[in-house]
C-alpha positions, -999 to 999 in steps of 0.1 A, spaced: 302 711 -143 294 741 -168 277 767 -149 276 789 -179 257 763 -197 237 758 -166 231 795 -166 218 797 -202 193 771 -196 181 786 -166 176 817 -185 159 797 -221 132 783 -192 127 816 -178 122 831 -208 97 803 -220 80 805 -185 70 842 -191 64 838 -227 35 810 -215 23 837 -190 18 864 -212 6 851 -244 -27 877 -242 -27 915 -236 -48 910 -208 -24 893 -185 -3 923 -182 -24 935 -155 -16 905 -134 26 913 -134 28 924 -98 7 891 -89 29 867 -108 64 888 -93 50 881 -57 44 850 -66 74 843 -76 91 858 -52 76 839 -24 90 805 -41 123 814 -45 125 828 -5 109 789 0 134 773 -20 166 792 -3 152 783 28 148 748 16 187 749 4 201 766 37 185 736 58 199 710 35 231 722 36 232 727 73 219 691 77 245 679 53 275 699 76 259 683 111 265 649 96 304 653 82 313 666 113 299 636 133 317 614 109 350 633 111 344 627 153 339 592 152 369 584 125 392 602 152 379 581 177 385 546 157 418 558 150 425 563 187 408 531 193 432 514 163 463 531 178 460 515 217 452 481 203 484 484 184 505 492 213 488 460 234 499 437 205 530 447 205 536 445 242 518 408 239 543 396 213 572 412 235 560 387 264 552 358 242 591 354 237 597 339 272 574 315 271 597 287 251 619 289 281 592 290 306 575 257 290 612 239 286 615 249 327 578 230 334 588 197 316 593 182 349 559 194 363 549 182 333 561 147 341 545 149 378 513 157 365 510 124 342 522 101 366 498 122 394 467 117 368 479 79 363 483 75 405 448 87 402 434 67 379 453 37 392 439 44 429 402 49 416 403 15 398 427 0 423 399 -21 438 388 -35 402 424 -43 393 430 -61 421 394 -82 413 395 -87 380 391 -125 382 367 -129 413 347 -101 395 346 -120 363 337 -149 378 310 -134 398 296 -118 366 293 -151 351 274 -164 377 249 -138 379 244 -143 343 237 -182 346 212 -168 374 199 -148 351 210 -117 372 213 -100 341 216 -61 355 242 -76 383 262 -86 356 261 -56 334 269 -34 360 302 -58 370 312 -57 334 308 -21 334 330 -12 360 357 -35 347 351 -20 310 353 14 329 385 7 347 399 -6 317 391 20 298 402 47 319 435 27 322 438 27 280 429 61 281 456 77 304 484 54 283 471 74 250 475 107 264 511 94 275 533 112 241 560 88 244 529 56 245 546 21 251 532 -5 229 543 -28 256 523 -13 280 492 -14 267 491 -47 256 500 -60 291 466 -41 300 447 -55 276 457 -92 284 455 -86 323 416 -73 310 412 -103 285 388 -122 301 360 -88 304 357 -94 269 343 -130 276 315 -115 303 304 -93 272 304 -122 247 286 -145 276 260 -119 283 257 -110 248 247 -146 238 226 -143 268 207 -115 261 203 -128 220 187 -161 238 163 -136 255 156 -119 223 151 -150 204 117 -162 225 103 -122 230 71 -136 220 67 -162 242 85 -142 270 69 -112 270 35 -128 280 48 -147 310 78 -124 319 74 -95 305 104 -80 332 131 -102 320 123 -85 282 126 -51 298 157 -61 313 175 -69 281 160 -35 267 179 -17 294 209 -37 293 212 -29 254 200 9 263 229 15 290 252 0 258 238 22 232 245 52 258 283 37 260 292 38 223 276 69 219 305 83 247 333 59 234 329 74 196 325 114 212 357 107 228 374 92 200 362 119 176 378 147 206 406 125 219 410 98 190 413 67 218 384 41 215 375 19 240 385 -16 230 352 -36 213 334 -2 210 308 5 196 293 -28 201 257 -22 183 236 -44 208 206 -28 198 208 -34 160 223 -66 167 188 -70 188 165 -60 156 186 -87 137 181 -114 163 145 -101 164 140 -104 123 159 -143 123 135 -151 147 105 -138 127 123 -157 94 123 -189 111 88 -183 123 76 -182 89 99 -208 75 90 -236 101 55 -234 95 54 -253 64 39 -283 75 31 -302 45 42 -309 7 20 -307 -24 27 -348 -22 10 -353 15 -21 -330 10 -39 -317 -21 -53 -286 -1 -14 -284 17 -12 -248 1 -51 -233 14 -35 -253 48 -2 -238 52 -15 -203 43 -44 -203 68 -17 -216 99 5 -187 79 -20 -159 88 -30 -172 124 3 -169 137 8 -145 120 -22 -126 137 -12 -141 171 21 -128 171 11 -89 160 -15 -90 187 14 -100 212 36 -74 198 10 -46 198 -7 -52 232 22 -66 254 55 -57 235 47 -23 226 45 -9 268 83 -30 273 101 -14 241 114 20 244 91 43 221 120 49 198 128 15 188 87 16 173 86 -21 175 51 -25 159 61 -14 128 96 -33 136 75 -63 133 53 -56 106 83 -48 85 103 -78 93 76 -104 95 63 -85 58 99 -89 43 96 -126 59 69 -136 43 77 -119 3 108 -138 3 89 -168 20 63 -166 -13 88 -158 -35 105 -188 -28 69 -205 -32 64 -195 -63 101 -202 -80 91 -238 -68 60 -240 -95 24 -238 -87 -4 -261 -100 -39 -252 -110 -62 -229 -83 -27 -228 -63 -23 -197 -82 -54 -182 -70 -51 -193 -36 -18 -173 -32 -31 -145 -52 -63 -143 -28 -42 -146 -1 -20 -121 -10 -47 -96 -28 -74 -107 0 -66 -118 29 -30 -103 37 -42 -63 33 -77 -74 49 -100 -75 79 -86 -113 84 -49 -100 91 -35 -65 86 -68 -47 92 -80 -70 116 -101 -47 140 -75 -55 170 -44 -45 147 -57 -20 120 -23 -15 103 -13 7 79 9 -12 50 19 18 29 50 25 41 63 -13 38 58 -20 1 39 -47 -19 42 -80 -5 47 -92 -40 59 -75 -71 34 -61 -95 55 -83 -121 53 -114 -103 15 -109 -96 10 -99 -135 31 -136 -142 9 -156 -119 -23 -144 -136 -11 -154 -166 1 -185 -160 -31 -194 -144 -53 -181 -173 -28 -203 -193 -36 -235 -165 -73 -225 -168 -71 -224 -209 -55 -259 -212 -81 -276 -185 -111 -259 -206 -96 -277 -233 -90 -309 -219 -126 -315 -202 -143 -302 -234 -124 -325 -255 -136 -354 -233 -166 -340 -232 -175 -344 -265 -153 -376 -270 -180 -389 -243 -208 -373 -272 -196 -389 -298 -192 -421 -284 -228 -423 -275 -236 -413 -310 -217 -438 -326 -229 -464 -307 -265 -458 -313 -270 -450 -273 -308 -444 -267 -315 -416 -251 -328 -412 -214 -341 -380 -197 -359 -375 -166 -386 -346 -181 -399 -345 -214 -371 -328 -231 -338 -345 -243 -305 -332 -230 -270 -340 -218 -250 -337 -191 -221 -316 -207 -238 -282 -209 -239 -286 -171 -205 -300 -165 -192 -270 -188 -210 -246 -168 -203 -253 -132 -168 -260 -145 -167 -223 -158 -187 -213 -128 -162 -234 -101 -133 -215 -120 -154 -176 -116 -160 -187 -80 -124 -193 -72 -110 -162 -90 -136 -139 -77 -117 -142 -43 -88 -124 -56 -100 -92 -78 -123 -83 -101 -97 -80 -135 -86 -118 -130 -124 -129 -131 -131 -106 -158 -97 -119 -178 -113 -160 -167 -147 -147 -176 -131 -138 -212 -112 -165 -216 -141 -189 -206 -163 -174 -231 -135 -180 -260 -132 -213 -249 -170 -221 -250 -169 -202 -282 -143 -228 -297 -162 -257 -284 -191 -249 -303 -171 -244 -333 -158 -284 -327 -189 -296 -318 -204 -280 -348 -180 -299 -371 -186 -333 -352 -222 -330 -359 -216 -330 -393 -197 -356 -397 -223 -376 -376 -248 -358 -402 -230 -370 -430 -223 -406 -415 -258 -410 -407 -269 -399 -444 -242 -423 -461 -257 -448 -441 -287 -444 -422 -290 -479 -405 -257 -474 -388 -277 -445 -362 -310 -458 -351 -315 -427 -323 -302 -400 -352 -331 -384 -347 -332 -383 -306 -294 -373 -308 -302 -346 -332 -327 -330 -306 -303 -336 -280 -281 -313 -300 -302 -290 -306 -317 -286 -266 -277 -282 -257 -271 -256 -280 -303 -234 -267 -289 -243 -228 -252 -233 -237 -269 -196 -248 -288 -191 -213 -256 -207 -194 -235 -179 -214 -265 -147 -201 -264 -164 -168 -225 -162 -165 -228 -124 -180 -254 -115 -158 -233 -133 -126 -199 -124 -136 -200 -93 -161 -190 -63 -143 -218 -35 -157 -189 -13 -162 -170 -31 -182 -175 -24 -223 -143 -41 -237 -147 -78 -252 -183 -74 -252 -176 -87 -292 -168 -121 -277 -200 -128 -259 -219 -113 -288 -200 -144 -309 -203 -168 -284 -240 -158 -289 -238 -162 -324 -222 -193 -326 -245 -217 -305 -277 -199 -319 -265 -208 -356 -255 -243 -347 -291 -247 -331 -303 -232 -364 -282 -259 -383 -291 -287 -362 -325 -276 -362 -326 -280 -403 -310 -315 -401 -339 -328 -382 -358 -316 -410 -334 -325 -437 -343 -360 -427 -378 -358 -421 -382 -349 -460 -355 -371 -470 -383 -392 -464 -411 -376 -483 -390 -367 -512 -410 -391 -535 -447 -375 -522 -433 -340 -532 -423 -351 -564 -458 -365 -570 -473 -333 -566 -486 -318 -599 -482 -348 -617 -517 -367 -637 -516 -392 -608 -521 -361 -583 -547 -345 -601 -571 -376 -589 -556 -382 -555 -550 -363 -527 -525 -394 -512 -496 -374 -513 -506 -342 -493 -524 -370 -466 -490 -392 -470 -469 -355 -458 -489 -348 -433 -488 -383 -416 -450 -386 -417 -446 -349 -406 -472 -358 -378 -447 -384 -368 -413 -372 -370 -429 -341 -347 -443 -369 -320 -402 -368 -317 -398 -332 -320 -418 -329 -287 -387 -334 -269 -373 -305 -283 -378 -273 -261 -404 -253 -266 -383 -223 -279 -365 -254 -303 -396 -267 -309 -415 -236 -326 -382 -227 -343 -385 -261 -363 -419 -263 -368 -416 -225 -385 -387 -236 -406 -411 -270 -413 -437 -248 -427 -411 -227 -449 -400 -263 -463 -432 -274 -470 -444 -242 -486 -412 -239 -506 -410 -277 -518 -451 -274 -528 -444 -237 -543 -415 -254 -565 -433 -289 -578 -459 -261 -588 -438 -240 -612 -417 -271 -621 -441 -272 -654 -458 -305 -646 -492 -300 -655 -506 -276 -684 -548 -273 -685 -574 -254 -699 -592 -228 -679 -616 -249 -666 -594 -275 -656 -571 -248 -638 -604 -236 -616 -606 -274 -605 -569 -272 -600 -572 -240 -577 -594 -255 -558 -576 -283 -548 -546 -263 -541 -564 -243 -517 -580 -274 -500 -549 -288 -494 -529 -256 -486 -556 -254 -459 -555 -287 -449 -515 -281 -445 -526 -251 -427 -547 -267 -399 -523 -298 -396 -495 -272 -384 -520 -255 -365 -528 -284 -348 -494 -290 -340 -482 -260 -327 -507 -234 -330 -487 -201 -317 -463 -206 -348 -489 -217 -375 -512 -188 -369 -487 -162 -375 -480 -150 -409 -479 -182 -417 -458 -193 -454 -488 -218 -462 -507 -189 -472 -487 -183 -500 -497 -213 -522 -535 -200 -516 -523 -168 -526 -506 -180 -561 -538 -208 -563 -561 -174 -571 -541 -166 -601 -550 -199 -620 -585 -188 -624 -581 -155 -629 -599 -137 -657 -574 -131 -682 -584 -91 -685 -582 -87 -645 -544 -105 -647 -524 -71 -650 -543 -64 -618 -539 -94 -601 -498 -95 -610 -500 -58 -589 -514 -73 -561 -492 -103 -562 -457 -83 -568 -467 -60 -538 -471 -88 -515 -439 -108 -528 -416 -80 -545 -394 -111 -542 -415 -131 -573 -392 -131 -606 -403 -132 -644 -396 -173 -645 -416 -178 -611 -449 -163 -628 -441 -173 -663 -441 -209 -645 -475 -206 -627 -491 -193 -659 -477 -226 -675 -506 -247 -658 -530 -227 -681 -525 -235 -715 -554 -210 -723 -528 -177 -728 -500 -175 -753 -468 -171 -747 -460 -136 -765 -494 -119 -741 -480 -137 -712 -447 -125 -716 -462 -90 -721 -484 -93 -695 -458 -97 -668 -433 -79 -679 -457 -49 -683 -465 -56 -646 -427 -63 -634 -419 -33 -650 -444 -8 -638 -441 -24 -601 -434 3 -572 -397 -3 -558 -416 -17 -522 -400 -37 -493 -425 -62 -485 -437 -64 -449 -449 -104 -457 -417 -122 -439 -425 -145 -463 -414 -127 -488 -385 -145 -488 -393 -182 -500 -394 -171 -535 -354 -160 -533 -348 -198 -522 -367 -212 -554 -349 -213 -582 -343 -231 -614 -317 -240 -630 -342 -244 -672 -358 -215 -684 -387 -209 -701 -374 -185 -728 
């Protein structure tokens, strides 16, 4: 340390202390303050110092005390050592002296051993034999305590041989062999107490002492092996046959017993018994309930609270029965015999019918799934795949049986008024059998059947659709070959409109409301019987005006002009083909008659513009006239016939509307056109150019003009006349230009 350099720097901070306390003139008056002041912390600070420094003296003088104390201490205790070690040298000699006491001692300690044992040496054989026949009289604790005191005697017999340390092989065998036969009373009693064991269930309710008496037995042998492996691990002798395990040999006989329980109650084979499975599952669970109510009311109170022989049971009768379904299953399941083991398994297993049964209530969460996620996951599949291939199957028939009827002209019969067949209904409460059944196991299997059955309807109405046109296109090569086309058709027709309301009823039954996913395939299934009903709906019609092709083409020809036998003739036939048409449903019914009423209107609308006819003025005003009257007459014949179709915004009121242009002034026909185009934005160039051909009274340059003057300066409008339409399905394939 450098005081001198500690002495300068004392001095700089003094120096800078009073230069900071004196910076102003007026501070000099305040010297003798600041020296007191001073003064009195330097007298605090030696003070300070002087205390520390006697404090620090106290203390190395207490230390230098108690090191010369330890070093006394270390000094004695080195003297004693050495006086030890100087009397340690004798004792070599001394021990060499006591061999013979040594000797003495032994053969004193076997002489004692001997003597206390004597009695049992002396009766080994009565004593076995008297253990054997307490154990054929079931004198089970009489015969354990025998066999203990010969164990015991041979024991201690084995024992003082291994502590001999010249040991005479000899010696102890001829021990052993006297002993021998001990070993047979524990075999004998061991068997015994495994028969016991064996029939605990049956036992315990009649006997329930002669359970507690093996329990003890075992108990009083668990006690021995825990002594015989103490003393081995101190001594390194083990009793001969130790440890003998009774009680996990017990759990074992326990668990065979529970795996032949479950094995031997198969009673039946797929062969015998249809239901043998639903059979052999139900006799499964009520023993199965049986036996856990005997173990949790009478075994529990027998069974030492450490063995916990509920859950004992629950394990072994659990591990029982997954490799008891395992095996099931590796052996192949047929149709609803996978859901009857999934149920069973899912259900009925984990529920109030077994396992949480209000007099059992037990927990399963510590014993593991009775059946491997996996193996569940394989089952479901395999059944969808079962489920999938019956679907197609009974469909197939199902429509084999159809078209069978169709060929063969079969007359239809119905109980009510409207036509129908059976396989909508067979479909449905097969679909609905196949919901039913899954619905007992969990909700994603009936969901995943739910899909799948809606795919598989889906696909049926995509082959039905093609069979009906080939029986379409049959009957129309031919039409002698079908005499009931016609009923058949409406048949069709009815089943598709059933087959939608049996697909809301199975949503509104079976589709969970939380579910969102595959909503896409009931939106199709949807889709696809309502377009076939549409289709079907039009080949009625198709061959309704098969038939009244010939009056169509009359219209707006010289013969027409003078006879109204055409419109009458259309009326009549339609009037007839709809007497069938009442067998249709009433939502079928009104969807034909609409798309009736867009046929007629179309086919009229068209032999109009075909440029058939070309009068003067005045003969056009006739013509209007007659269009109107029989555009009414149309008009009241399909309101007569079903009246809450014709009477809204109805297409027949479009050949009135193009009637008023024929006798139009030919100065008001810009604004007619306008009115016309904003009705029907749908109306083309060639359509009007073709109406204006019936009146020869306009050329064809003003014409043209005309209408394109009023095409062009028409408003870009959507119609809101649905009938609109009609003129997009007219077309031609001449044109007038």
């Amino acid at each position: 340390m450098d005081l001198e350099q500690i002495h300068q720097e004392a001095r700089q901070a003094a120096l800078n202390e009073v230069k900071n306390m004196f910076q102003r003139s007026n501070q000099m008056e305040k010297v003798d303050q600041y020296r007191r002041r001073i003064y009195r912390k330097n007298l605090s600070m030696d003070a300070q110092l002087k205390t520390c420094m006697q404090n620090q003296t106290d203390d190395v003088k207490i230390g230098v005390k108690k090191l010369q104390t330890a070093l006394d201490q270390i000094q004695e205790i080195g003297d004693r050592m050495k006086s030890a070690f100087a009397m340690l040298t004798d004792v070599p000699t001394v021990y060499d002296t006591l061999e013979s006491v040594r000797d003495e001692n032994a053969k004193h300690s076997q002489y004692m051993t001997a003597m206390e044992n004597l009695k049992h040496i002396f009766t080994v054989q009565s004593s076995v034999d008297k253990a054997m026949q307490w154990i054929e009289e079931d004198k089970l604790l009489h015969a354990h305590q025998c066999l203990s005191d010969l164990e015991n005697s041979r024991d201690d017999l084995l024992y003082e041989l291994h502590k001999l340390p010249k040991q005479n092989a000899h010696d102890k065998i001829t021990l052993k062999r006297y002993f021998e036969k001990v070993e047979t009373v524990s075999v004998t009693l061991e068997k015994k107490i495994r028969l016991v064991l064996q029939r605990t269930l049956n036992t315990v309710r009649k006997e329930p002492t002669v359970i507690v008496t093996a329990l003890r037995i075992i108990e009083r042998e668990e006690k021995a092996d825990a002594f015989a492996l103490q003393q081995q691990k101190n001594t390194g002798f083990i009793a001969p046959g130790r440890p003998k395990r009774w009680r996990q040999k017990a759990l074992d006989v326990l668990n065979d017993s529970a795996v032949q329980r479950i094995e031997g109650s198969k009673l039946e084979e797929r062969s015998d018994n249809k239901m043998w499975l639903v059979r052999d599952l139900e006799l499964t669970r009520q023993f199965l309930l049986e036996d856990l109510r005997v173990v949790k009311s009478l075994c529990v109170p027998c069974f030492p609270p450490h063995y916990n022989i509920l859950n004992e049971y629950v394990t072994m009768y659990h591990n029982a029965m997954s490799k008891y379904l395992e095996e099931l299953i590796q052996t192949g399941l047929e149709g609803n015999e996978y859901v009857t083991i999934l149920s069973w398994i899912m259900n009925t297993y984990p529920g109030r019918e077994l396992m949480q049964h209000p007099d059992l209530m037990i927990d399963l969460s510590n014993v593991g799934p009775l059946v491997s996620k996996q193996r569940l996951h394989e089952m479901e599949t395999a059944y969808l795949r079962t489920m999938e291939r019956n679907y197609q199957e009974w469909m197939t028939k199902t429509l084999e049986t159809e078209k069978t009827d169709w060929i063969n002209g079969v007359e239809m019969e119905s109980t009510d008024q409207y036509y129908h067949t059976s396989a909508p209904m067979i479909i449905y409460q097969m679909i609905d059998q196949n919901l039913q059944v899954t619905n007992t196991t969990h909700s994603d299997l009936t969901f995943n059947a739910l899909i799948l059955s809606i795919q598989q309807m889906t696909k049926y109405g995509h082959i039905y659709r093609t069979a009906v046109i080939e029986y379409k296109e049959r009957h129309f090569r031919d039409r002698s070959q079908a005499p009931f086309f016609t009923q058949h058709i409406i048949t069709i027709v009815n089943n598709c409109q059933q087959m939608i309301e049996i697909a809301q009823q199975l949503k509104q039954l079976y589709w969970p409301k939380s579910k969102t996913q595959h909503y896409e395939e009931f939106e199709k299934l949807v889709k696809t019987y309502q377009t076939l009903r549409d289709e079907t709906g039009l080949v009625l019609l198709e061959e309704a005006f098969l038939d009244l092709e010939g009056h169509f083409n009359e219209l707006f020809t010289a013969k027409w002009t003078t006879s109204s036998v055409s419109v009458d003739t259309i009326c009549v036939t339609l009037e007839d083909y709809f007497q069938d048409y009442n067998h249709l449903r009433t939502a079928n019914f009104e969807y034909v008659i609409g798309e009736a009423q867009k046929m007629v209107a179309k086919r009229y609308i068209k032999a109009m513009l075909s440029k058939r006819l070309n009068k003067n003025r005045a003969e056009c005003e006739v013509l209007a006239k007659k269009i109107a009257k029989e555009a009414k007459q149309i008009k009241m014949f399909f309101e007569k016939v079903a009246p809450n179709v014709a009477k809204s915004d109805s297409p027949i009121d479009v050949i009135s509307n193009l009637a008023g242009l024929l006798n139009c002034d030919a100065e008001m026909l810009v604004l007619d056109l306008h009115s016309v185009l904003s009705s029907y934005p749908s109306i083309t160039e060639d359509h009007l150019v073709r109406l204006f051909y019936l009146r020869n009274d306009f050329k064809s340059s003003e014409l043209k003009e005309k209408v394109q003057d009023a095409l062009a300066s028409r408003k870009s409008t959507i119609s809101h006349d649905k009938q609109d339409a009609i003129f997009k399905e007219i077309i031609f394939s001449d044109k007038l230009w």
